[in-house]
C-alpha positions in Angstrom: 99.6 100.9 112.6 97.8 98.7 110.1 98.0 94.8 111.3 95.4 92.4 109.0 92.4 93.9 108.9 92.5 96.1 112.2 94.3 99.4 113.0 96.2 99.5 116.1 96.7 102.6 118.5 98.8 101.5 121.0 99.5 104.4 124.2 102.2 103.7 126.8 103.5 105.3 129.6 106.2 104.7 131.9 104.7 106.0 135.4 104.0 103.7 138.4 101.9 101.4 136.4 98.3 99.9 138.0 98.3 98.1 141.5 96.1 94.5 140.2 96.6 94.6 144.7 94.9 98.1 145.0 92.2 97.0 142.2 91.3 94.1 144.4 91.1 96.0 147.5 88.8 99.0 145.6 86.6 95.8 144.6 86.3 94.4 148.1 85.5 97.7 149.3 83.0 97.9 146.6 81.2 94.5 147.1 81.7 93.9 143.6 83.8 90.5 144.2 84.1 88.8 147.4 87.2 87.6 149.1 86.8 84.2 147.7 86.6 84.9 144.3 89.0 87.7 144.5 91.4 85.2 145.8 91.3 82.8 142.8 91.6 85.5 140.1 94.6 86.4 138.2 96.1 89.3 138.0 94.9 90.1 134.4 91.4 89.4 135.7 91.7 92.3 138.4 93.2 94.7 135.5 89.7 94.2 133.8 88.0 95.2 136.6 88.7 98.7 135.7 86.5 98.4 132.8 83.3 98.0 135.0 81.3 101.1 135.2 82.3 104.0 137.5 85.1 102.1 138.6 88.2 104.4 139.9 91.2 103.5 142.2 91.6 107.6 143.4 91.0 107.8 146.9 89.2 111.3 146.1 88.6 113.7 143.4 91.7 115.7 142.2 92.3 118.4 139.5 93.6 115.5 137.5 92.2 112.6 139.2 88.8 111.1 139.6 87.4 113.3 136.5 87.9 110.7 133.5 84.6 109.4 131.6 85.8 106.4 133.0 87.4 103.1 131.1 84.0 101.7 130.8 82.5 104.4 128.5 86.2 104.2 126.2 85.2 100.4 125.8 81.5 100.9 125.3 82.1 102.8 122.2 85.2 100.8 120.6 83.2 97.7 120.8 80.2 99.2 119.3 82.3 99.9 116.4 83.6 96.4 116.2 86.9 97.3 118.0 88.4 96.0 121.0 90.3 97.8 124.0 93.3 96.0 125.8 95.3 96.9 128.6 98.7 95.4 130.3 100.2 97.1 133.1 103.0 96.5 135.0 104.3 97.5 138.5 107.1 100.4 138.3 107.3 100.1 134.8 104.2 101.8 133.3 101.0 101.0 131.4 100.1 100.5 127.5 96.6 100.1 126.5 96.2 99.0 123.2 93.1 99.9 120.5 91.7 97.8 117.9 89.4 99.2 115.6 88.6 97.8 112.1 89.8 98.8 109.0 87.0 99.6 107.9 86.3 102.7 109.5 90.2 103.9 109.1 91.9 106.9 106.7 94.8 105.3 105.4 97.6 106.4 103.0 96.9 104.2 99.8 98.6 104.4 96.0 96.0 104.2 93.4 97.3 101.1 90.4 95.4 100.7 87.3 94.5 97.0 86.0 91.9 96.3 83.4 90.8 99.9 82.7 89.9 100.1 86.8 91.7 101.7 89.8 92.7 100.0 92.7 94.1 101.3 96.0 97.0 99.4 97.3 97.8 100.2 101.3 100.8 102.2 101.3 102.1 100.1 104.8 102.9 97.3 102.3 104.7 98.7 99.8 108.4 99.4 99.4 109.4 100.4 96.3 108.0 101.1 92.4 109.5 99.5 89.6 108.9 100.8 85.9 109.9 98.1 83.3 109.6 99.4 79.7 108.1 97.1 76.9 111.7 97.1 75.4 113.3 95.6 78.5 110.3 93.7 79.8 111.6 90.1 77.9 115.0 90.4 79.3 113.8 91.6 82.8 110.9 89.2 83.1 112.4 85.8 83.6 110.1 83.1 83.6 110.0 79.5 85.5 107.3 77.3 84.7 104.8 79.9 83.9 105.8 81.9 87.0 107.3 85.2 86.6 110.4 86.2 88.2 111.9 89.5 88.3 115.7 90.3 89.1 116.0 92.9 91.8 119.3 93.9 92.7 120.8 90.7 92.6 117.5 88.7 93.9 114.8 86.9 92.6 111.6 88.6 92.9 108.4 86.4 92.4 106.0 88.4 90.4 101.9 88.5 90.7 100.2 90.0 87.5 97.0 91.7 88.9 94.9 91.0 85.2 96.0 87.8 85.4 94.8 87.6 88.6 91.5 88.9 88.4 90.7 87.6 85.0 92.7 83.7 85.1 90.5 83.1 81.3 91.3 86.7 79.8 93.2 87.9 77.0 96.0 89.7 78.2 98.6 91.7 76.9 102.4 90.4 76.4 104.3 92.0 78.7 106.9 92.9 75.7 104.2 95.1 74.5 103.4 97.4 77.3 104.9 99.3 80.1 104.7 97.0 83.4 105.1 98.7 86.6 105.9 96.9 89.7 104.6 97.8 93.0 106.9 95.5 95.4 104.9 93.9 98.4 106.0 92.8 101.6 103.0 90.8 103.5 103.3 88.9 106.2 106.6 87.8 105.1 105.8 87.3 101.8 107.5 89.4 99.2 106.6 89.8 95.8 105.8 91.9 93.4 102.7 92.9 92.2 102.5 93.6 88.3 99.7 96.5 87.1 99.1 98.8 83.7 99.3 102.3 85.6 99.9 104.2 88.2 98.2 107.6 90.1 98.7 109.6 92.7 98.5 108.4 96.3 96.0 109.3 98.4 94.6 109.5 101.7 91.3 106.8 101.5 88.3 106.3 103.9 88.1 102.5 104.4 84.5 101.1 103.7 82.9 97.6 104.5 82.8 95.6 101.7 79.3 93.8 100.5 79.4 90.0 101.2 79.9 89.1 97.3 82.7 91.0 96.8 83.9 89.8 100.5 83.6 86.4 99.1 86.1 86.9 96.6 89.2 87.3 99.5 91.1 89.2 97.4 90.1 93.1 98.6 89.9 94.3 102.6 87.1 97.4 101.7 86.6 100.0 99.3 86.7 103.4 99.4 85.5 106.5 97.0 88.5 108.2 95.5 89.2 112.1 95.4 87.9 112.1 91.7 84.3 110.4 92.4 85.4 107.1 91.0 84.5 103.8 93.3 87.9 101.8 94.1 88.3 98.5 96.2 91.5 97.9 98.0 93.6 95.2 97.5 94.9 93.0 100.5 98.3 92.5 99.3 98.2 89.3 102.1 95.9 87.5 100.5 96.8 88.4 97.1 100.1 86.6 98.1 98.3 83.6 99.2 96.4 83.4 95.8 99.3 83.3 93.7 101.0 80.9 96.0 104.4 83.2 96.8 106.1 81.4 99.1 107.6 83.0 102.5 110.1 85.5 101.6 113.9 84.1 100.8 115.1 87.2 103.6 112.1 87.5 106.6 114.7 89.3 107.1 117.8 87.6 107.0 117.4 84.6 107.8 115.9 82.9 104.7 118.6 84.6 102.9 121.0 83.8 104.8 120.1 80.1 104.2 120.7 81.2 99.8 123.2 82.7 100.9 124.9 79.6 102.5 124.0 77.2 99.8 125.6 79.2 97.2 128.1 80.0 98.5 129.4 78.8 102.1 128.6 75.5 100.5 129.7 76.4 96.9 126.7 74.6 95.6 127.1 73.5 92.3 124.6 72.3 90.2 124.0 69.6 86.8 122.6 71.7 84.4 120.5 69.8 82.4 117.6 70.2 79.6 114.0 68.6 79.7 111.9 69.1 77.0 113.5 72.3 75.3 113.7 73.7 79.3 117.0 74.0 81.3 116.8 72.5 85.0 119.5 72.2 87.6 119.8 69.0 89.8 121.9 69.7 93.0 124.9 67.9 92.5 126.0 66.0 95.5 122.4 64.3 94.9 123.6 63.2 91.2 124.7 59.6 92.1 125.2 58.5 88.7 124.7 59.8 84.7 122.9 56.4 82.9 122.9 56.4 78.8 120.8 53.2 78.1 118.2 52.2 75.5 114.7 53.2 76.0 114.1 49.4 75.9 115.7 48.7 79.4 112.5 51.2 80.8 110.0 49.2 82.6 106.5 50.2 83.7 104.5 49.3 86.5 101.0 50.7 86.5 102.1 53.2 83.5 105.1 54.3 85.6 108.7 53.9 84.5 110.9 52.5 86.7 114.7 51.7 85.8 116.5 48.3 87.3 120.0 50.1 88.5 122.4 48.4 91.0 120.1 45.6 91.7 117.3 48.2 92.3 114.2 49.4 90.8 114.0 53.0 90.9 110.8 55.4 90.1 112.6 57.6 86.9 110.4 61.2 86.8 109.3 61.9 82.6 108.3 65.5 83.0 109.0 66.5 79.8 107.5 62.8 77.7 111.0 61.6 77.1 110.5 58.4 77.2 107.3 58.1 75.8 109.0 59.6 72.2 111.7 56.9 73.0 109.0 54.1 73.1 108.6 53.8 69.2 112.2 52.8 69.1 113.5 50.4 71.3 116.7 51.0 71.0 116.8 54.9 71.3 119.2 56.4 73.8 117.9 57.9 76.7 119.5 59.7 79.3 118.9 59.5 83.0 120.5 61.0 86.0 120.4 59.1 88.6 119.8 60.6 92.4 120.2 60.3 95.9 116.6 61.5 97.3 116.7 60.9 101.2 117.2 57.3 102.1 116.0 56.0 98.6 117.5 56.4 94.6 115.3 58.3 91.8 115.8 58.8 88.3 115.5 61.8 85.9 114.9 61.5 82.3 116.7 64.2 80.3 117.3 65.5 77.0 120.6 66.6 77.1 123.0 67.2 80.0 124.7 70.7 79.4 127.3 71.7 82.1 128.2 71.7 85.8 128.1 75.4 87.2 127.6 77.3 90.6 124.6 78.7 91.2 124.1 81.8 93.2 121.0 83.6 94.5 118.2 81.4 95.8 114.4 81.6 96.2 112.3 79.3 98.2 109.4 76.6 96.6 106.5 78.1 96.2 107.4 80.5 92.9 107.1 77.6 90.6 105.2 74.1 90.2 107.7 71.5 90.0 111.0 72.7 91.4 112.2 73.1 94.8 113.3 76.2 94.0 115.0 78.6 91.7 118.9 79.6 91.4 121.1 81.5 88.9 123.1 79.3 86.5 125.3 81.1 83.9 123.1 84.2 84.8 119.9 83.0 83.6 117.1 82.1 86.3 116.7 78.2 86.8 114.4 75.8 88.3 115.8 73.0 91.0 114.4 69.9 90.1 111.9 68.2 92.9 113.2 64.8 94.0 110.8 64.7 96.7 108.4 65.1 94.1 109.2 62.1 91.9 106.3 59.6 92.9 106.9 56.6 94.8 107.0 53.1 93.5 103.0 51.6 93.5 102.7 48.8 96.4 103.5 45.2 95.1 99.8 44.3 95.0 98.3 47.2 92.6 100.8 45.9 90.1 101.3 42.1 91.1 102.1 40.3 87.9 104.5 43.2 87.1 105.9 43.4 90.2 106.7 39.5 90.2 108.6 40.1 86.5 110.5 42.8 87.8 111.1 41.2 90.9 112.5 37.9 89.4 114.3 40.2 86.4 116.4 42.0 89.5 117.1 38.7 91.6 
């Protein structure tokens, strides 16, 4: 079975297991420890000992014992290919010895994905399903959260990875509305996502080659290979793709992380303030919504270009995301709206626009799908980002804004 960049062929039985005792005693016998040594060494160590050359624990040659190559010529020739050999054994209960060899010099079953005019083979361990999304449904299937993609998959929230994108960040690309995206969904290291390319071919059965150190440098491919057709491909490593695009640890892994949605939208009910910043709709969780403030933009203050609001006796860092207040700062007397929030042990405030309606949310996906929200849920069936409150900076210290500070200080006492 694939497991990073290694293959591991794992063999087990579940005879009599090895003796580490009868190892030690074969050793003794052997001068190749003394009693001393022998003494101090675990029983891990002895199982080693098997590895040494023309070591064997038969007490005489059999038709089916005392005729192996021997364990030191197996782990001669895994190691010379950059592999490793491992072996635990247990008393009564059997033996498993466990291969490593690199990916590199492995057959494995890969699907072949088109992306800018060039294949790419995808390791088939990874993948669990295809998606085909039609230019026609692609705007209304393709939800997007701050310029992160989100697809809905039966119910859940799918982050989405674009693989042009990816490979070319400055290119011109084409709107998904006007071409067919297919979706190859990933599961990496408990990272599940889904990765967006042009085509699709057959799958195939690809010899794994070692990668040149430029395009090793890159961290985005695990080898290369030379497909049935003549055509050079390099294989994507749908881990590190993952941690490129900076999709979070999968909302199930498996379960548990949905259970924890699952329990905030609905063993909890949560219910969300649905608000709009900046012609964008954001949900603040509502049992942190300590307070809804209408006031004049004059009543903003600023200490070292940040605005704070006086509130109960309290100055509080308000978060302008969306340049709210700085369009309020040519009128004094403009109405602005901030929420007002419970963040931990300390208050924040949230400039808005417009606050819409109250409404449960249901389905959740973990931080990491989008740059300024804690997450994203499903209010009134469209896709919605949680604001951050942690994120909403802290107050400057007294003495990089003293002067202000004092104002404010004396305006609040």
């Amino acid at each position: 079975m694939p497991q990073g960049s290694h293959v591991i062929i794992e063999v087990s039985d579940d005879g009599a297991g090895i003796s580490p005792e009868k190892i030690s005693n074969k050793a003794l016998e052997r001068g190749i420890v003394t009693r001393e040594r022998a003494a101090l060494m675990s029983e891990r160590e002895m199982l080693q000992m098997i590895f040494l050359p023309g070591f064997s624990t038969a007490a005489a040659i059999t038709n089916v014992s005392g005729r192996g190559v021997g364990m030191d010529v197996v782990r001669t020739n895994v190691e010379k290919i950059g592999g490793k050999v491992e072996l635990d054994s247990r008393v009564g209960k059997g033996t498993t010895l466990r291969l490593r060899i690199p990916l590199t010099l492995a057959i494995i079953p890969a699907l072949i994905v088109r992306s800018l005019r060039q294949s790419f083979a995808l390791p088939q361990g990874a993948l669990s399903e295809l998606v085909h999304v039609s230019a026609e449904n692609a705007s209304a299937a393709i939800e997007w959260i701050d310029n992160a993609p989100l697809y809905r998959l039966r119910g859940k929230l799918l982050p989405l990875v674009f693989l042009d994108h990816l490979l070319m960040p400055a290119g011109v690309h084409t709107p998904v509305h006007e071409r067919d995206n297919f979706i190859a969904v990933l599961d990496a290291d408990g990272r599940k996502y889904g990765l967006v390319v042009d085509g699709l071919a057959d799958p195939e059965e690809i010899v794994v080659k070692p990668l040149s150190s430029a395009l090793k440098g890159i961290g985005l491919y695990s080898g290369a290979t030379v497909l049935g057709n003549g055509e050079l491909a390099l294989i994507l490593d749908p881990g590190a793709i993952a941690v490129r695009a900076s999709v979070g640890m999968t909302a199930e892994e498996d379960g548990r992380l949905a259970a924890e949605g699952e329990a905030l939208s609905d063993d909890t009910g949560a219910e969300f303030l649905l608000v709009e910043v900046a012609g964008r709709n954001a949900a603040v969780p509502l049992s942190d919504v300590l307070r809804i403030e209408q006031l004049p933009a004059s009543r903003i203050e600023y200490i070292d270009y940040r605005p704070v609001l006086n509130f109960d006796g309290q100055l509080l860092p308000v978060e302008d995301s969306g340049g709210i207040l700085n369009a309020a700062e040519q009128n004094p007397e403009a109405p602005v709206i901030v929420v007002v929030c419970r963040d931990g042990g300390r208050q924040v405030g949230i400039a808005v626009s417009h606050v819409l309606d109250v409404a449960s949310g249901s389905d959740f996906v973990e931080a990491g799908t989008a740059q300024r929200t804690d997450g994203v849920t499903l209010l009134k069936n469209r896709v919605t980002g949680i604001v951050n409150l942690g994120g909403v900076s802290a107050l400057p210290a007294p003495e990089s804004g003293a002067t202000q500070w004092n104002e404010l200080a004396e305006t609040v006492g």
